[in-house]
C-alpha positions, 0 to 999 in steps of 0.5 A, a space after each residue: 524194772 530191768 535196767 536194758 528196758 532202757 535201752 530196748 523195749 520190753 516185749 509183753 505178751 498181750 493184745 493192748 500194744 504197751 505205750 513206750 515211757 515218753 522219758 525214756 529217750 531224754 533220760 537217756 540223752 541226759 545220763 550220755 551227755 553226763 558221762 562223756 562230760 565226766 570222762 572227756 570234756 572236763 579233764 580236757 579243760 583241766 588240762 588245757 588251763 594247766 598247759 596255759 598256766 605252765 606257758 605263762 609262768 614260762 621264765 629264761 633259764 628254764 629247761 624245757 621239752 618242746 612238743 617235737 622232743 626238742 630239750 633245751 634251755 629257754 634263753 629269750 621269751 617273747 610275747 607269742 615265740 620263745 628262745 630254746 638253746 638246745 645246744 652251745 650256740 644253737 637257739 631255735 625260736 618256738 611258739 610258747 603253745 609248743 612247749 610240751 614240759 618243763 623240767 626241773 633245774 639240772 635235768 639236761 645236764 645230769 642226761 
């Protein structure tokens, strides 16, 4: 069995028309739906449980990249905002979900 039969039916040379395998369209939608799982649904969550992790464990002093490309230091947290000093005397207040990375301590210095 050639493995395009699954994809296009062969063609035979006789009189009797072939009936067509009646598991071949569910096979197929099962073998689909396993690959765009695999490939984008499951490294999706993976990612968005990552992102909820880092929100929640977000602490004052942290130094932080919003998703704008702002970098600064957190410097108040609230339940849904956070405080980002991104310069002496200057906080801007963002969502928490805005928070794009967190870097490690003396990052924004050493720059």
């Amino acid at each position: 069995m050639n493995p395009l039969d699954f994809l296009i039916a062969p063609a035979f040379a006789q009189n009797a028309p072939a009936s067509p395998n009646p598991w071949q369209f569910p096979i197929m939608m099962v073998v689909l739906f396993a690959i765009m799982y695999f490939l984008m649904i499951r490294p999706q969550i993976k990612r968005q449980k990552e992102h909820r992790a880092m929100v929640e464990k977000l602490a004052v002093g942290d130094e932080v990249i919003t998703g704008g490309g702002i970098a600064g230091v957190v410097r108040k947290v609230g339940d849904s905002f956070v405080s980002v000093e991104i310069a002496d005397g200057v906080e801007i207040r963002v969502q928490k979900s805005a928070v794009g990375t967190v870097l490690p301590k003396g990052s924004l210095k050493s720059a």
